[in-house]
N, C-alpha and C positions, 0 to 999 in steps of 0.2 A: 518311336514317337507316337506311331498311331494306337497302338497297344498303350500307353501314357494314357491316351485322351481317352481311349474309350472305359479304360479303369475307373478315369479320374472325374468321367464327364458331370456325375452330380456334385463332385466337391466345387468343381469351378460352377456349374449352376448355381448352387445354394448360395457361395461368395458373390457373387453378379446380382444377385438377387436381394443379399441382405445388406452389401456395400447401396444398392440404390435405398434400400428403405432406411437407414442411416441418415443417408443424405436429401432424405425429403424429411426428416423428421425435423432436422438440426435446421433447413429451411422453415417449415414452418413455424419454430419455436423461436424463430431465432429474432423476432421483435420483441417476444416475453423475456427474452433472456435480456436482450438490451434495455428496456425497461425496468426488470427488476436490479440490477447495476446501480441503475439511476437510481432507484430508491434507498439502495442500500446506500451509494453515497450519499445521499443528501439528510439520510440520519445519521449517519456517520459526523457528517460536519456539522449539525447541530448537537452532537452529542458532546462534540469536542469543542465548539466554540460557544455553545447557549442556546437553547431551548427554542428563545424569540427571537432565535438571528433570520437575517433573511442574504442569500449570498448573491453577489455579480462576480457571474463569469468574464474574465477577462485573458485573450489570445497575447500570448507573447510578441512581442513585435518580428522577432527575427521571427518566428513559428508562422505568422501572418503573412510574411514574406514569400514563407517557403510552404505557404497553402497545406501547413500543417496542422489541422484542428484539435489534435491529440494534447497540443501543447498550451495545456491551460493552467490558470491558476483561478483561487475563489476568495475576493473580496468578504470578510462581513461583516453586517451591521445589526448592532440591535438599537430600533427604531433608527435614531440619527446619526448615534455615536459610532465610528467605525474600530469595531473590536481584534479585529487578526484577518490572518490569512489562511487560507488553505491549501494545500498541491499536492496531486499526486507523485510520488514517488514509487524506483522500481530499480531493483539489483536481484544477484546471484546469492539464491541459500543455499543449504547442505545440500537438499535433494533440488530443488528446480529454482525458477522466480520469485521472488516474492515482492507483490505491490501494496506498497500503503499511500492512507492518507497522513499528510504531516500539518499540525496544525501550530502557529507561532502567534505572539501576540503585534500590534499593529507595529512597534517599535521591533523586531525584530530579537528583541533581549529572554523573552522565556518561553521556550515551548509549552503548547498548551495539551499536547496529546496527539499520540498515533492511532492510526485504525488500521488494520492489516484487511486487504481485499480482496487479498487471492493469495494462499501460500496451500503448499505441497510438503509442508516438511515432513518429518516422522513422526509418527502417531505415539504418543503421550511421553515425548521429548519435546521434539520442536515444534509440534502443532500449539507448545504451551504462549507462543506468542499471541495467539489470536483472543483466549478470553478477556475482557476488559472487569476495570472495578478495582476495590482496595485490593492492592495486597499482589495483583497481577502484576507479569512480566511488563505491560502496556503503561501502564501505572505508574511506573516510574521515570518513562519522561514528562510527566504533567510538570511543569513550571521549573524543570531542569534548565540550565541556562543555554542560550542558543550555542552553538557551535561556532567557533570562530577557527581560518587557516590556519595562525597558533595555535587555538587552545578548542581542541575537538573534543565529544565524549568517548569517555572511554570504559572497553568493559572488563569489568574485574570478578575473578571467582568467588569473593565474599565482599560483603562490605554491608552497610547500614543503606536498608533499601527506602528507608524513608527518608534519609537526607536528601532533598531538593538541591543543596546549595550546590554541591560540586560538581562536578563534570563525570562522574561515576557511575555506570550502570550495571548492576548486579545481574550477571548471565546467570541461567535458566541451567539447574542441575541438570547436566546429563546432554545438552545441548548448546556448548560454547560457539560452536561453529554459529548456528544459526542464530545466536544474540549478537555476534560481532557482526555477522553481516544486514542485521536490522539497523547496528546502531550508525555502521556503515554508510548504507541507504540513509538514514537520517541525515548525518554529518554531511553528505555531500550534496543532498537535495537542499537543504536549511541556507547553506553557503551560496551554493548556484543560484538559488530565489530571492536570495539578498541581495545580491549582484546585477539581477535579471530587475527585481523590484526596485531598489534601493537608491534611485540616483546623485 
């Protein structure tokens, strides 16, 4: 053992050393990082509900209960009119978690669009979730119809990706896993916040 440590003694200095500067770094940073979050969603949600929306945050009740702030959802408006909702959502992909925003209109009848916030998938398969715009994987829940306990969306390996009207989501060559468990995430978030909102 002592022959170990005296071998070993600058690997474990160096480790002690850079495990501390690690964790002063992620300290200090670690307001910038929660800040830029914030920004990111809050284009997020005007990207996917309108430009001149302005949003109210609103705590679940049971969430509010259970002095849980995490659990929120985002009212919005442009000027008077209240246009849709917002929420985050979050489930298991191929490789790790993946979080989006979901966004539905104020009736609960068409999705208006995802924004992914955090995914890990594999690099130029399933990371293909995250671009937005025509013709993208994201793109095609825009005004897809909500998800209902009967009639969820579902994803299929071919199909016409601009049809809006059906419940169809055309997965991402090369990455099915990680389409089904987006549209997933969708479907079960869309339902929950219907329920959760809906009375």
């Amino acid at each position: 053992m002592g022959r170990f440590i005296k071998d070993s003694w600058l690997v474990i200095v160096a480790s002690l050393c850079f495990g501390l500067l690690v964790a002063g770094v992620h300290g200090s940073l670690k307001d910038r990082i929660e800040q830029n979050k914030v920004i990111k969603r809050d284009n997020n949600m005007k990207r996917l509900l309108g430009e001149n929306c302005t949003f109210e945050e609103v705590v679940y009740e049971k969430a509010a209960a259970e002095k849980d702030a995490d659990k929120v959802y985002y009212k919005a408006f442009d000027g008077d009119n209240f246009v849709g909702y917002c929420f985050p959502a979050e489930g298991g992909g191929f490789a790790d978690r993946i979080e989006l925003l979901v966004a539905v209109d104020a009736d609960f009848n068409n999705c208006k669009g995802i924004a992914v916030m955090y995914s890990q998938e594999t690099p130029g398969f399933g990371d293909k979730i995250v671009p937005v715009g025509e013709g993208t994987f994201s793109d095609e829940f825009i005004g897809s119809p909500c998800p209902v306990k009967g009639a969820k969306l579902k994803v299929a390996k071919v199909g016409d990706k601009s049809d809006r009207s059906d419940k169809e989501i055309v997965a991402i060559t090369g990455a099915t896993i990680t389409s089904e468990a987006v549209t997933k995430i969708v479907n079960n978030s869309i339902i929950k916040m219907k329920e959760l909102i809906v009375k």
